[in-house]
N, C-alpha and C positions, 0 to 999 in steps of 0.2 A: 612543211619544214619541221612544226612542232614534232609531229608523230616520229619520221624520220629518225631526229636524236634521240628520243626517248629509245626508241625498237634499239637504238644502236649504242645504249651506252649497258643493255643485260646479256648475259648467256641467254640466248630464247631458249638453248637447248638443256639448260637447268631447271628451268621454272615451267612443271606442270599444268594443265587446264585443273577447273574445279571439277571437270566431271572423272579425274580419277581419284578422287577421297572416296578410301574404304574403309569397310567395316573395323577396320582394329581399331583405326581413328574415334572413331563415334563411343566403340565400347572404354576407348582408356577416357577419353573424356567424363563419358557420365551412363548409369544405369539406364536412365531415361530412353525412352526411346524417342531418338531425332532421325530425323532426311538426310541426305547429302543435301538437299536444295535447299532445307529451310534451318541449313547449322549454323547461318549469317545471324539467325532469328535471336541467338544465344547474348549477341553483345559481341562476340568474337568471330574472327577472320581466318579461314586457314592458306599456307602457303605450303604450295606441295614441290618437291626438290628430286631432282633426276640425280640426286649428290649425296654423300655419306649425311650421317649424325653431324658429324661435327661440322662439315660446311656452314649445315644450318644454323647450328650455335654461333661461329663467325659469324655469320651475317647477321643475328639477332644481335651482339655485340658491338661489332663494330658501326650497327646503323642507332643503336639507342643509348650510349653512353656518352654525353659529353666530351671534350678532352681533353679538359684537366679534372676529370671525375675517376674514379679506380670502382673495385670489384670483389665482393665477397663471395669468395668461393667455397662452397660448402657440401660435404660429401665424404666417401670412403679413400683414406689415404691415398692408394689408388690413382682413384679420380680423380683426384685434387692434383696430382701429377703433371695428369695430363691435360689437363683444363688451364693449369698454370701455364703452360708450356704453349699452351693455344692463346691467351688472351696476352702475351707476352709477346707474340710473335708480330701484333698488332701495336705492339708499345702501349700496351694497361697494364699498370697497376694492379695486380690480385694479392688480395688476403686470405689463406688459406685457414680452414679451419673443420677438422676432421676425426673421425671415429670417438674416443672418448670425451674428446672434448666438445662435443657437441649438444649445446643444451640451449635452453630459452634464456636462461640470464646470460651466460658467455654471449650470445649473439646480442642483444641486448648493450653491452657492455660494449664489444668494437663495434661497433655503430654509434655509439655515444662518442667511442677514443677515435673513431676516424670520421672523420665530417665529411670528408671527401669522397667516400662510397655512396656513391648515389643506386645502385643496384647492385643485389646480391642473387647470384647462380647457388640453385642447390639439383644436385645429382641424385636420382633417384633411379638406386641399382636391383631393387626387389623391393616385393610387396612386404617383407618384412622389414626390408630398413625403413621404411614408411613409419610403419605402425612402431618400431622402436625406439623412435625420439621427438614422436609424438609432434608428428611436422605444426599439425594445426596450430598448436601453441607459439611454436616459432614462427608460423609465416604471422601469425597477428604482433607479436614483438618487431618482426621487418615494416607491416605496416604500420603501426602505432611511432616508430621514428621515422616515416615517412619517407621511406624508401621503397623501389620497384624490383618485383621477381622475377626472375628467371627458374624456369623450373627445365632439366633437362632430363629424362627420363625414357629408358632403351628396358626398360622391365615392363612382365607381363602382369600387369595393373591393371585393372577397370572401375570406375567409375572415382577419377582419382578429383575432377571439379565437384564430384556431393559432398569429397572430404574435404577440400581445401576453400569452396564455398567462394568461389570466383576471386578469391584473394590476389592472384598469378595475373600477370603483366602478357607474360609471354612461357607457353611449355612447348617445347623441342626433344622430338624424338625420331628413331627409324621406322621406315615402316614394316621391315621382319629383321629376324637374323644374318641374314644377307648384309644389311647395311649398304645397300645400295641407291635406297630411295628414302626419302626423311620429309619431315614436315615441321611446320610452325603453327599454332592457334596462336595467336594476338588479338589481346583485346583491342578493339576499331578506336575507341578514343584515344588510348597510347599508339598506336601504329598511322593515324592521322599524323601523328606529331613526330613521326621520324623522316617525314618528308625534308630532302634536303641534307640530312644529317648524318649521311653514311661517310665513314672515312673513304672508300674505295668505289670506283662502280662497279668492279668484279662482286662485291658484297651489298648489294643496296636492296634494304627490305621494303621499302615503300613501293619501288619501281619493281619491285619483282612481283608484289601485292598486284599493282596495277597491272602489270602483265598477264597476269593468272585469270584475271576477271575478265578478259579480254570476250570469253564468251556467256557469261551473265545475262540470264535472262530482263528486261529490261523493268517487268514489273518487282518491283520491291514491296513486300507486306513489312507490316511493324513489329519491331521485336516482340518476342513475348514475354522475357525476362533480361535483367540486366545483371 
């Protein structure tokens, strides 16, 4: 009976096995060289998606926000558009905050003036807007008011966890220009605790976790870093 509702409350035909995580996955993550089998080893989980970018960003949203919590949105005007227009669609709350006004005290600052942002989304649209407002400073400002990341990122990056130094919650991207298939890395100790917690079952990231693993080999080795 258990199994039953579980199977029947996801797309099966959304949510990938682990044995298609490819190579771009591994390099935007980290220099290092990892497996596909031993990328659990990281501290982090991936969730692979038969669906655009932005599904996956819904679903990482809609399953890890509270509901009376809201959302700082951060990125190129742009982006911030359309990211508004997506987390709106779900009745959140976003704080938009974009191109020049984006620094380490302003983010600082509405995090202070909003208490109610429990996670802020930042878009990462080139390897240059990266290095231009000097992410690392601001994701340690997101962490130090105790708040959780969203990193969402369709740009040709590599080895973007040696620079942000496992700071990230959750990073969300496509797997080519197509935009036809997308994924999720989630750190396993926040992604335990979205069990339950999806607004929708069309979008529920825990059960689509657990779906994904469906063929996981049984022996588990110990992380090697967290």
């Amino acid at each position: 009976m258990t199994n039953f509702r579980f199977e029947n409350q996801i797309d099966q035909n959304a949510v990938l096995t682990e044995d298609t995580l490819n190579e771009r996955i591994i390099k935007l993550w980290s220099k290092e060289t990892l497996s596909n089998e031993r990328f659990y080893q990281t501290g982090y989980e991936t969730i692979l998606y038969n669906q655009s970018h932005y599904y996956a960003i819904e679903t990482v949203i809609t399953s890890v926000l509270p509901w009376d919590k809201e959302l700082l949105l951060i990125g190129s005007s742009e982006a911030c558009v359309v990211l508004k227009e997506l987390v709106q669609k779900h009745a959140i709350a976003g704080h938009l905050m974009s191109d020049e006004t984006i620094n380490t005290t302003n983010v600082a600052n509405a995090l202070q003036f909003y208490p109610e942002i429990s996670h802020v989304l930042i878009h990462i649209e080139s390897a240059e807007w990266l290095e231009q407002f000097a992410i690392g400073d601001i994701l340690k400002a997101i962490i130090l008011a105790g708040r959780e990341i969203i990193v969402s990122c369709d740009a040709s990056v590599t080895g973007l966890d040696d620079v942000v130094k496992s700071m990230i919650a959750y990073l969300v991207g496509p797997f080519d220009a197509s935009d036809a298939q997308s994924f999720v890395v989630a750190r396993r100790n926040k992604l335990v605790q979205t069990e339950g917690n999806a607004r929708s079952l069309h979008y529920d990231l825990y059960a689509n976790w657990q779906w994904s693993m469906r063929k996981r080999t049984s022996v588990i080795e110990p992380m090697v870093f967290q």
